[in-house]
C-alpha positions as CSV (number, residue, x, y, z in Angstrom):
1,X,103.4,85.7,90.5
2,X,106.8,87.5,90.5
3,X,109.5,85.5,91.1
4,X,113.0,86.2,92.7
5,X,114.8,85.1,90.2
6,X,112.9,87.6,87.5
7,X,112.6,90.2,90.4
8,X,116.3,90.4,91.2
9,X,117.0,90.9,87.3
10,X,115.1,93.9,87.0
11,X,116.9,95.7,89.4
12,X,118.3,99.1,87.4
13,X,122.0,98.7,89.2
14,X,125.2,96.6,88.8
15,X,125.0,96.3,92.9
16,X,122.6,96.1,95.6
17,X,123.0,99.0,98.6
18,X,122.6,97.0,102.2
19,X,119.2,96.3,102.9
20,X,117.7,96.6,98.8
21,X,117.9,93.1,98.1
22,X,115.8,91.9,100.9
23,X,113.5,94.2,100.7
24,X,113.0,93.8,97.2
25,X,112.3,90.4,97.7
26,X,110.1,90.6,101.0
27,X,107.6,93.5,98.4
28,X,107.4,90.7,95.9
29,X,106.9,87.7,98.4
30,X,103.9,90.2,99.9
31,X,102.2,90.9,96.4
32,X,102.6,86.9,96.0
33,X,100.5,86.1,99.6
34,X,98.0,88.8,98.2
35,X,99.2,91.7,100.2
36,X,97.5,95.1,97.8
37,X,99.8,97.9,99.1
38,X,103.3,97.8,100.9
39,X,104.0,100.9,103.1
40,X,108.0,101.0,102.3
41,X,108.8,103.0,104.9
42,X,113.1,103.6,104.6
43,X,115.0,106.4,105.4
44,X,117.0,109.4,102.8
45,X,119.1,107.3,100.8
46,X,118.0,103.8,101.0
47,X,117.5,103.7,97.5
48,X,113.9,103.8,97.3
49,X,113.7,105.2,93.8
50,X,115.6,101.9,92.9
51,X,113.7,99.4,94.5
52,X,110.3,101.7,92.7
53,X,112.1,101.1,89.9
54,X,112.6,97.6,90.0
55,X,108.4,96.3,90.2
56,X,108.1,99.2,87.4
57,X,110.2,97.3,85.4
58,X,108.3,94.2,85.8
59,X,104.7,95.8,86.3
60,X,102.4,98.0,84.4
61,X,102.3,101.3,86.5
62,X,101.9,104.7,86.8
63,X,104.7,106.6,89.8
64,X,103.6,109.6,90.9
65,X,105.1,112.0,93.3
66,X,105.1,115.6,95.1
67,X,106.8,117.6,93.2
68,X,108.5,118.0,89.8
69,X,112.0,118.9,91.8
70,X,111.7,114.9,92.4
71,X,110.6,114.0,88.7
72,X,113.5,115.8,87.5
73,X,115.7,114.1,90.1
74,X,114.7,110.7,88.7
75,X,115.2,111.7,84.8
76,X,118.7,112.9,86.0
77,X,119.5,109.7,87.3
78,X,121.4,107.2,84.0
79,X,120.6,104.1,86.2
80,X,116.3,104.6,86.2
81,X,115.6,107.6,83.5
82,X,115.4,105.4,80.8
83,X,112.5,103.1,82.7
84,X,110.1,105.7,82.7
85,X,108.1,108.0,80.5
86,X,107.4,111.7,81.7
87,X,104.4,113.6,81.7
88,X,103.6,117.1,83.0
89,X,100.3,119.6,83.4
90,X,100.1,121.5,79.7
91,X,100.9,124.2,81.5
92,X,104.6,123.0,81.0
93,X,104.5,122.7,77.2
94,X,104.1,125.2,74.7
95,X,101.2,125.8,71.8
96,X,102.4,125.0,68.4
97,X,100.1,127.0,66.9
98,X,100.8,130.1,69.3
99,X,104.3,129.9,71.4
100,X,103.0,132.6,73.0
101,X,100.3,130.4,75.0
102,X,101.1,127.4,77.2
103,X,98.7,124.1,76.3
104,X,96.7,124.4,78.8
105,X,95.5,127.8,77.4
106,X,96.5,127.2,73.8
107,X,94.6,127.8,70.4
108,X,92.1,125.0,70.9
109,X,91.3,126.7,74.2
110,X,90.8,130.1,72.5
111,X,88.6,128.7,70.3
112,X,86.1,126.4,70.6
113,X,85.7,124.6,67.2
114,X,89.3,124.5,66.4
115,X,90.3,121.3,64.2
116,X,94.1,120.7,65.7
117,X,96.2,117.4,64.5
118,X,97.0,117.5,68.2
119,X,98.7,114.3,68.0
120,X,101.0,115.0,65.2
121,X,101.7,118.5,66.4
122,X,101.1,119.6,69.9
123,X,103.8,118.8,71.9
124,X,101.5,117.8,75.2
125,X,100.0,115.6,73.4
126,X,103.0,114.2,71.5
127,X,104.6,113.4,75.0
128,X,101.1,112.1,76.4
129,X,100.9,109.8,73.3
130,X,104.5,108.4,74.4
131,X,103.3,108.0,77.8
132,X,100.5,106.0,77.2
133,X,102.1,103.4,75.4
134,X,104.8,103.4,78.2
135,X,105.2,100.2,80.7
136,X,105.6,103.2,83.4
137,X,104.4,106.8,83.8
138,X,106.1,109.2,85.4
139,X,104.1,112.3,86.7
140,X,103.4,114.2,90.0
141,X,100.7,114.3,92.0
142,X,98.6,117.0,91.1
143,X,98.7,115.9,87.4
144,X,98.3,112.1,88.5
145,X,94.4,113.4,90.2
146,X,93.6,115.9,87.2
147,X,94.3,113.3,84.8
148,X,92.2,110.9,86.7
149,X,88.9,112.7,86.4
150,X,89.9,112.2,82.5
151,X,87.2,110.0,80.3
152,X,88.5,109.3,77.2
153,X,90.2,107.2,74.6
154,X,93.3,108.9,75.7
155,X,92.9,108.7,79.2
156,X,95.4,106.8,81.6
157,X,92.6,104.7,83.2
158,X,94.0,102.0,85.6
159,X,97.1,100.2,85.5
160,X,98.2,97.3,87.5
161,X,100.4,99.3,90.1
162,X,100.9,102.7,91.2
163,X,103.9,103.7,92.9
164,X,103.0,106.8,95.2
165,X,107.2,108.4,96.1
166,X,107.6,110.8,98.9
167,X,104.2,109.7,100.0
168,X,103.7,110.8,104.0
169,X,101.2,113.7,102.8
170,X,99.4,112.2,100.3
171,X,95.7,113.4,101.7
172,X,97.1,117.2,102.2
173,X,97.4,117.3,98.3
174,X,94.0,115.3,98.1
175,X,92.8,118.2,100.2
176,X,94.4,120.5,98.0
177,X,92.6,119.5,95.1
178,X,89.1,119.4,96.2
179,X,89.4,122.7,98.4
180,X,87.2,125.3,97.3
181,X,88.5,129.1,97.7
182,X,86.5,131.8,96.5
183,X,89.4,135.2,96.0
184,X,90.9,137.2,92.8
185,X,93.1,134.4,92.3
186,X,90.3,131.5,91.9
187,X,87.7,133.6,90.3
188,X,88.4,136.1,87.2
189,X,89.8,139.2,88.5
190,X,86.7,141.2,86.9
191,X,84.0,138.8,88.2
192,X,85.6,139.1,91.1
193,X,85.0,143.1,91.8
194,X,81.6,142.3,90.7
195,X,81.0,140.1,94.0
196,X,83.7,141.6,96.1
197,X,81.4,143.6,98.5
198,X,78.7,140.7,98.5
199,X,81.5,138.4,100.3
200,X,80.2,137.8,103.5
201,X,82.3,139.0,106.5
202,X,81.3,136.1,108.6
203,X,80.2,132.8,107.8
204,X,78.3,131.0,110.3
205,X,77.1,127.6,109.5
206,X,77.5,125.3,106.4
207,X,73.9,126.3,105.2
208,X,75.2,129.8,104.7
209,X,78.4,128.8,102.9
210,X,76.3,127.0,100.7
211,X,73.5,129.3,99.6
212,X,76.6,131.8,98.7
213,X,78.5,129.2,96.9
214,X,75.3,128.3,94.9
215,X,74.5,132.1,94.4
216,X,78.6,132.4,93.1
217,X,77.8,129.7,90.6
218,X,74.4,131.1,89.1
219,X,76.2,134.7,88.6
220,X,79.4,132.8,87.1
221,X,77.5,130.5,85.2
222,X,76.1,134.0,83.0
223,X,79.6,134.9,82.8
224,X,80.4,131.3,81.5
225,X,78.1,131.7,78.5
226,X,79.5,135.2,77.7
227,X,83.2,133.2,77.3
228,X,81.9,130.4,75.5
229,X,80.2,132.9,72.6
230,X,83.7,134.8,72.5
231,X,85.0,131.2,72.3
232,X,83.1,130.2,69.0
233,X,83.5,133.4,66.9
234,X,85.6,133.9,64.6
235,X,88.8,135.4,66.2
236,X,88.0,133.6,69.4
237,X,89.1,134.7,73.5
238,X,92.2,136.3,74.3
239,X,94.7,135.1,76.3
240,X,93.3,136.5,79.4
241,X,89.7,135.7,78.9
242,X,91.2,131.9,77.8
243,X,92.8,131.9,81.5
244,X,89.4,133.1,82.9
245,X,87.5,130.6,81.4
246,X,89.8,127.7,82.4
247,X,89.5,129.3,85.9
248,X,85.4,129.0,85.8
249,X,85.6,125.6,84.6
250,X,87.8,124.9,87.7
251,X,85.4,126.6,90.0
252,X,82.7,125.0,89.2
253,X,84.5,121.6,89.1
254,X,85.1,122.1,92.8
255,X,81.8,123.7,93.7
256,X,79.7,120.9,92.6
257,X,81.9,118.5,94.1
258,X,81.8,120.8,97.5
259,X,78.0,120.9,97.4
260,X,77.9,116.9,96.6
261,X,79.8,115.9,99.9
262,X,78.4,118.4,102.0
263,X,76.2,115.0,103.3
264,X,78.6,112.9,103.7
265,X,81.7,114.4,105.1
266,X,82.5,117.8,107.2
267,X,83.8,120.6,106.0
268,X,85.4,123.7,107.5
269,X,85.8,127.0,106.0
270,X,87.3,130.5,107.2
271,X,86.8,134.3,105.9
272,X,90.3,135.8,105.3
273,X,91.6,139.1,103.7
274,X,94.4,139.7,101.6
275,X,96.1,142.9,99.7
276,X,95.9,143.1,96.3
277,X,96.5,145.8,93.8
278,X,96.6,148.0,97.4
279,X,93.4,146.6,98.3
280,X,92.3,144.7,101.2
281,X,90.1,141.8,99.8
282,X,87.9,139.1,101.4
283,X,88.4,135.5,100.2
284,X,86.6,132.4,101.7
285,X,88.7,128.9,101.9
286,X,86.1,125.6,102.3
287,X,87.9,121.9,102.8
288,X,86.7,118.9,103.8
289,X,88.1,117.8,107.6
290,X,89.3,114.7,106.2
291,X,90.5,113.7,102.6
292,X,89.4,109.9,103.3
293,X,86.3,110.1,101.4
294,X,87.8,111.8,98.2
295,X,91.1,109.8,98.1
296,X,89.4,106.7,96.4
297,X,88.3,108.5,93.4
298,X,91.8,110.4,93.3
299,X,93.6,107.2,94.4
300,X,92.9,104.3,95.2
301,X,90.9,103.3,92.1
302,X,93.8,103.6,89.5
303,X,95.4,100.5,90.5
304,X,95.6,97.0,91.6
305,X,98.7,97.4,93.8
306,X,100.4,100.0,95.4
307,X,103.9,100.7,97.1
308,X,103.5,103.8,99.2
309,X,107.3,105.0,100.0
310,X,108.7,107.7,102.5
311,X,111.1,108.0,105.0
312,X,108.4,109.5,107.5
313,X,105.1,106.4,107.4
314,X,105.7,107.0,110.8
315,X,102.2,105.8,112.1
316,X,101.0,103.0,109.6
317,X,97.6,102.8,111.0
318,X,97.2,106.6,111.2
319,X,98.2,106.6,107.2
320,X,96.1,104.2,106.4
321,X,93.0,105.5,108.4
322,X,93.6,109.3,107.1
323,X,94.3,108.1,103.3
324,X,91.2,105.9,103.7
325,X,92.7,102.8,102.4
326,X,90.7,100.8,105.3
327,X,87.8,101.3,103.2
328,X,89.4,100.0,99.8
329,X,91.5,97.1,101.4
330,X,91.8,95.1,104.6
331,X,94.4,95.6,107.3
332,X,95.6,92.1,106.5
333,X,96.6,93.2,102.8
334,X,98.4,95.9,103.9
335,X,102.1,95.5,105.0
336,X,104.6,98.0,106.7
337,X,107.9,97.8,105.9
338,X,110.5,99.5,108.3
339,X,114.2,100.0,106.6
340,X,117.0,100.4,108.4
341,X,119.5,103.4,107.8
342,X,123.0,103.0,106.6
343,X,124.7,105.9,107.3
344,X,126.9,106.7,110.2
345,X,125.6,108.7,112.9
346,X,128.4,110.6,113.4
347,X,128.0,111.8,110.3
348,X,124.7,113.4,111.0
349,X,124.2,114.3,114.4
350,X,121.2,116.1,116.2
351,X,123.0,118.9,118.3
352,X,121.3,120.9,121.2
353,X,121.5,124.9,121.3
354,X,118.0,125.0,122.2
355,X,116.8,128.4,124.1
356,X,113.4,128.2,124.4
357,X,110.1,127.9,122.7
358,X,109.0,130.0,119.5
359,X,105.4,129.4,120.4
360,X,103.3,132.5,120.0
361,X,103.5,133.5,123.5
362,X,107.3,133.0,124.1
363,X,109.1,134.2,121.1
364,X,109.1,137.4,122.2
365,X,111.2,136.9,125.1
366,X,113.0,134.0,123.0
367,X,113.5,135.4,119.9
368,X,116.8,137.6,120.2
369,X,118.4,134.6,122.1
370,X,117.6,132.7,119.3
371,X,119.0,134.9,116.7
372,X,121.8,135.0,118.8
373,X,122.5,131.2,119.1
374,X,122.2,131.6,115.1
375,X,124.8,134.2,114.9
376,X,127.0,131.4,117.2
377,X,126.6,128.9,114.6
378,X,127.2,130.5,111.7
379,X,131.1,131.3,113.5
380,X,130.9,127.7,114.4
381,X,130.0,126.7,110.7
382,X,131.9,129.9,108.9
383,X,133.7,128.3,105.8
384,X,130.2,126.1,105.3
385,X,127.1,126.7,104.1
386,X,124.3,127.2,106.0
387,X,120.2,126.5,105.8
388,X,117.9,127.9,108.3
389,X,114.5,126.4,108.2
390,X,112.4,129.2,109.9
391,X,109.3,127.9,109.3
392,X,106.8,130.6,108.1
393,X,107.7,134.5,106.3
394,X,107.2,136.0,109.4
395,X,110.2,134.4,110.8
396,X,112.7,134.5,108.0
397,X,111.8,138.5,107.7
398,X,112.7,138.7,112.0
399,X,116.1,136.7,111.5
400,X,116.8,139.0,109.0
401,X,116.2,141.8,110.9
402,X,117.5,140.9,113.6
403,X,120.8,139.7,112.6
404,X,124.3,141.1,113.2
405,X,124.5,143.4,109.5
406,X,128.1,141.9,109.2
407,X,126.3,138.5,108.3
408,X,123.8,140.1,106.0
409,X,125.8,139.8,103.0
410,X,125.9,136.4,103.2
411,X,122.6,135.6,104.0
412,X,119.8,134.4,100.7
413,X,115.9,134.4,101.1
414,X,113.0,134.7,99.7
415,X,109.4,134.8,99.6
416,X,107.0,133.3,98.5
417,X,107.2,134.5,94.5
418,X,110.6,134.1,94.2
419,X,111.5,130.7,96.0
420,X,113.2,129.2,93.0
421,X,115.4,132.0,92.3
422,X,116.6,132.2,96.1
423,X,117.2,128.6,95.8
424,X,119.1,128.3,92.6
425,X,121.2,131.9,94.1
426,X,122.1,129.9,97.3
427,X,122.9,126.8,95.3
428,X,125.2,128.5,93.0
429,X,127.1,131.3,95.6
430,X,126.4,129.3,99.0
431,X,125.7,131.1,102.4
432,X,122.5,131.1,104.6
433,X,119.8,130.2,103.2
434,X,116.8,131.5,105.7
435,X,114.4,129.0,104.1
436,X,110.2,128.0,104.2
437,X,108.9,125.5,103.1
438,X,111.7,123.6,102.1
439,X,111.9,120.8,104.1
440,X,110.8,118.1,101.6
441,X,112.0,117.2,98.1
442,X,115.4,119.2,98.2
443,X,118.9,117.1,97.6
444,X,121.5,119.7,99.8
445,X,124.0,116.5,99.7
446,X,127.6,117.6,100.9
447,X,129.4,116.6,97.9
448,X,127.5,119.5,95.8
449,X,126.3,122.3,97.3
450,X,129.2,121.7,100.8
451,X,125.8,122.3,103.2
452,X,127.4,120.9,106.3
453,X,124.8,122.4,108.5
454,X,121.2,123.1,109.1
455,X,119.6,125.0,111.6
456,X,115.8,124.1,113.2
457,X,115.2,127.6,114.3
458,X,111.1,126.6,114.5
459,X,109.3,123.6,115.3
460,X,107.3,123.1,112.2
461,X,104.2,123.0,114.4
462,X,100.5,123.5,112.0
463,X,99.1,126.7,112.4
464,X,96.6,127.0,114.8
465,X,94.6,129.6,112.8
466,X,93.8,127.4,110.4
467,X,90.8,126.6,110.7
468,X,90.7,122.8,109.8
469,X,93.3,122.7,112.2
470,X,91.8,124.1,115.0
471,X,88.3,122.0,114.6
472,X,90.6,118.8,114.3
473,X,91.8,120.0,117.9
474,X,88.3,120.5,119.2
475,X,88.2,116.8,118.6
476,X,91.0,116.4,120.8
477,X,93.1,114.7,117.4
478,X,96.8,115.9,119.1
479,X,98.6,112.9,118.0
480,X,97.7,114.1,114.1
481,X,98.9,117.0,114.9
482,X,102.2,116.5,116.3
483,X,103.0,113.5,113.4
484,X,102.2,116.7,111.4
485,X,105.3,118.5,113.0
486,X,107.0,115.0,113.0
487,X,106.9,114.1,109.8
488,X,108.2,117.8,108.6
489,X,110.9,118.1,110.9
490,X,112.2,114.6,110.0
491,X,112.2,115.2,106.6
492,X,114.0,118.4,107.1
493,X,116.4,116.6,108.6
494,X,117.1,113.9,105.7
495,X,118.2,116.9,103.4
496,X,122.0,116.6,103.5
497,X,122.8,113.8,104.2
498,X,122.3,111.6,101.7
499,X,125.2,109.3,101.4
500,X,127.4,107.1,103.2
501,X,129.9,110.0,103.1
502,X,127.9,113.1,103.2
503,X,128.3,114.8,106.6
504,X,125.9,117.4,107.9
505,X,124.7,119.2,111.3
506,X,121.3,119.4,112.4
507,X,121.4,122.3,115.1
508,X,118.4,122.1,117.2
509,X,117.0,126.3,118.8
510,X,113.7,125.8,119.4
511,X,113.2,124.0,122.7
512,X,109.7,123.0,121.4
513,X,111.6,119.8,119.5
514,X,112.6,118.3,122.5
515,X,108.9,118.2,123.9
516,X,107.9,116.9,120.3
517,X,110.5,114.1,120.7
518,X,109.2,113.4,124.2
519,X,105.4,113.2,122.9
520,X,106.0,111.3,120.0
521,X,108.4,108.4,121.5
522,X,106.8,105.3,119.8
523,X,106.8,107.1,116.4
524,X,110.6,108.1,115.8
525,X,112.3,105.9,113.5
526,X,114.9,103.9,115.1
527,X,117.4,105.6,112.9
528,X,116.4,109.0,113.7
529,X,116.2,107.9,117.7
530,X,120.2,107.2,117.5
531,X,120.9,110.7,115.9
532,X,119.7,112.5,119.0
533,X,121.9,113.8,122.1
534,X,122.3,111.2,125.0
535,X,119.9,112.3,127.7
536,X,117.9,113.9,125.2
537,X,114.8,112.6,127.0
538,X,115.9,115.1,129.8
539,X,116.1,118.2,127.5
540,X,113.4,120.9,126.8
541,X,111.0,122.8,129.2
542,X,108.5,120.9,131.2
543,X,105.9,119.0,129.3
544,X,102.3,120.1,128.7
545,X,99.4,119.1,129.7
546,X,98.3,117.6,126.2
């Protein structure tokens, strides 16, 4: 039992924000009445971290999120840091026996019978040492999964709660782990050209996919052994041959797990081609349709309790029934919990410039206007910066084109090698930052980067040539995939403002949103609802039929 008294104590700050305290106390009264996993579902700034925070204090527990922008958010923060012990892939730490390597391809990778103090020396395992004896993990979650499949006396096992931050795509990272993509990225580059020209062109069935992907493993298996002699001689694999081997071993992790649930779960795959080295190459993508069945193993399992916290649990039972916790837990010990937002809605108004649709068959007619409305903006916001969230490369590279060459000097972008750079450019000089992919983990708060504005120049609809997302329209599933958009362009918004005081635009140019908001009535958050335009059910082209 936790009690309020004990509960209220462990809270990490002198004061309580409006709406912590009580919901601090309604998670712990829930665990007490047996509840397994609260859905804390509270907007950009509500303190989530801290209320995490608090039950970590009092709880055994790993907390995991997205991405290590967020990890490194929470070590920065002198309130919570010291509550939590970090841990990162060994990709992140360096070999002590070779600097030159990271751990996860390091000297005991490069050869096989090498005798390494690793806990006395290595410093992955010096800060996984620290983290097992720590009252609360901190790690995201793609090393969270990996680590899970670990079976050892210095494995993580369970613990009595997990914390799961920034949680609204949980399964997409799920399906990231167990997808299965055969390319000159996945494979060895030189095993690779060996089956390049055997990569079927089409794929027709499942059977087909799976003879080839069998046929892939008994030619990489030869390859394996060929490694794993290098491996045990004397001077052991190079570098490149270590990161070929480690790239086998995660092949054939996925394979067999591919062929495994091939009867229990449907999967989807697609032929693609890419350029590489001047070459146009084939690759093959395979996931599973849903991540339900694999999220036990990768989730659910490693705890007792859970709190599950976004800003965008926008459908509780569509979570729940994509994440497959209905098959772990009964509705009855799940809770939702809605928080209220704080922050003036003046201070972070939804504004209308709308011009049309950027759907495939409009943006050519709406696409100049758009850029136009842009140009508009940027007068309107000219002694602030500016981010455009355009949605996909294809996009950013036509505002760019597109624009007025007086603005170009102050525009920053990127692609998709050198995202980080662009960011930390924009961060430190300001501008317009014609962003992708950036709508989630960021902290643009007014006070220090001045980003007064953003722009939604496309809805961040899926892409319907994705295969999974096509089939999971075949089965008529459009409410998925307009919570999809939802959630995205939600959490786009939530970038600025993210403070009582911050203050920050959220211009609105692709009519599309106003149809989204019109589909997806019964799923907006109450605080996002009061942020729109009045009469903004009146707004937007005419409905479709779907």
């Amino acid at each position: 039992m936790i009690s309020e008294r004990e509960v209220l104590k462990a809270f990490p700050a002198s004061g309580f924000r409006k709406y912590q305290k009580e919901t601090i106390l309604r998670i712990a009264n829930a665990f007490n009445s047996g509840v397994k996993c609260v859905l804390l579902d509270a907007p950009t700034g509500s303190g989530k971290s801290y209320i995490n925070a608090t039950f970590c204090r009092l709880i055994k527990s790993f907390y995991a999120t997205p991405q290590l922008t967020l990890i490194d958010q929470i070590k920065a923060d002198i309130n919570i840091s010291g509550y939590f012990e970090e841990i990162k892939g060994r990709q992140n730490y360096y070999c002590y026996h070779d600097e030159g390597r990271n751990c996860s391809v390091g000297v005991c990778k490069q050869l096989k019978n090498f005798e390494c103090e690793k806990t006395e020396v290595c410093p992955y395992w010096i800060r996984k040492l620290k983290a097992l004896g720590a009252n609360t993990v901190l790690m995201s979650f793609a090393y969270f999964m990996l680590e899970g499949k670990t079976d050892t006396v210095y494995s993580f096992g369970r613990r009595r709660l997990l914390v799961l931050d920034e949680s609204h795509s949980i399964e997409r990272y799920v399906l990231g782990y167990v997808s299965l993509t055969i390319s000159q990225y996945s494979l060895p580059y030189e095993f690779y050209e060996k089956i390049r020209e055997d990569i079927p062109k089409t794929i027709k069935s499942i059977d087909e996919l799976k003879i080839f992907v069998k046929a892939v493993l008994e030619l990489l298996s030869v390859e394996k052994r060929r490694y794993e002699y290098e491996q045990q001689t004397l001077d052991g694999l190079s570098l490149g041959k270590t990161i070929s081997l480690s790239k086998v071993e995660d092949f054939e992790s996925r394979a067999e797990s591919f062929l495994d649930s091939l009867s229990e779960t449907e999967w989807v795959w697609q032929v693609n081609y890419a350029t590489y080295k001047g070459m146009s190459s084939r690759w093959i993508i395979a996931q599973p349709l849903y991540a339900k069945l694999f999220m036990n193993e990768m989730v659910w399992n490693r705890a007792d309790l859970f709190i599950v916290s976004s800003a965008t649990l926008l459908d509780s039972r569509r979570f729940i029934e994509e994440t497959g916790l209905d098959r772990v837990m009964k509705f009855s010990e799940i809770l939702h919990l809605k928080v209220p937002s704080t922050f003036p809605v003046e201070n972070r108004p939804i504004i209308d410039l709308s011009v049309g649709k950027m759907t495939k068959d409009e943006r050519v007619d709406n696409i100049g206007k758009a850029i136009e409305r842009l140009e508009g903006i940027i007068e309107l916001e000219k002694d602030n910066n500016i981010a455009v969230h355009a949605r996909s490369y294809e996009f950013a590279r036509a505002i760019y084109n597109g624009i007025d060459e007086k603005y170009k000097p102050l525009i920053v972008t990127h692609d998709a090698e050198n995202r980080d750079e662009a960011l930390q450019k924009w961060k430190k000089g300001g501008g317009i930052f014609i962003c992708v992919a950036f709508t989630e983990g960021q902290d643009w708060r007014e006070d220090l980067y001045n980003c007064k504005a953003q722009v939604l120049f496309k809805v961040p609809y899926l892409d319907l040539a994705d295969r999974r997302v096509a089939r999971r329209l075949e089965l008529n599933q459009w409410s998925w995939y307009r919570g999809a958009a939802l959630k995205e362009t939600i959490q786009a918004y939530g970038r600025c403002v993210r403070s009582e005081t911050d203050k920050s635009k959220f211009y609105v140019i692709d009519s599309s949103f106003w149809d989204l908001m019109k589909r997806s009535k019964k799923e907006l958050p109450d605080w996002f609802r009061e942020a729109l335009p009045i009469g903004w059910e009146n707004k937007g082209t005419k409905e479709a039929k779907k």
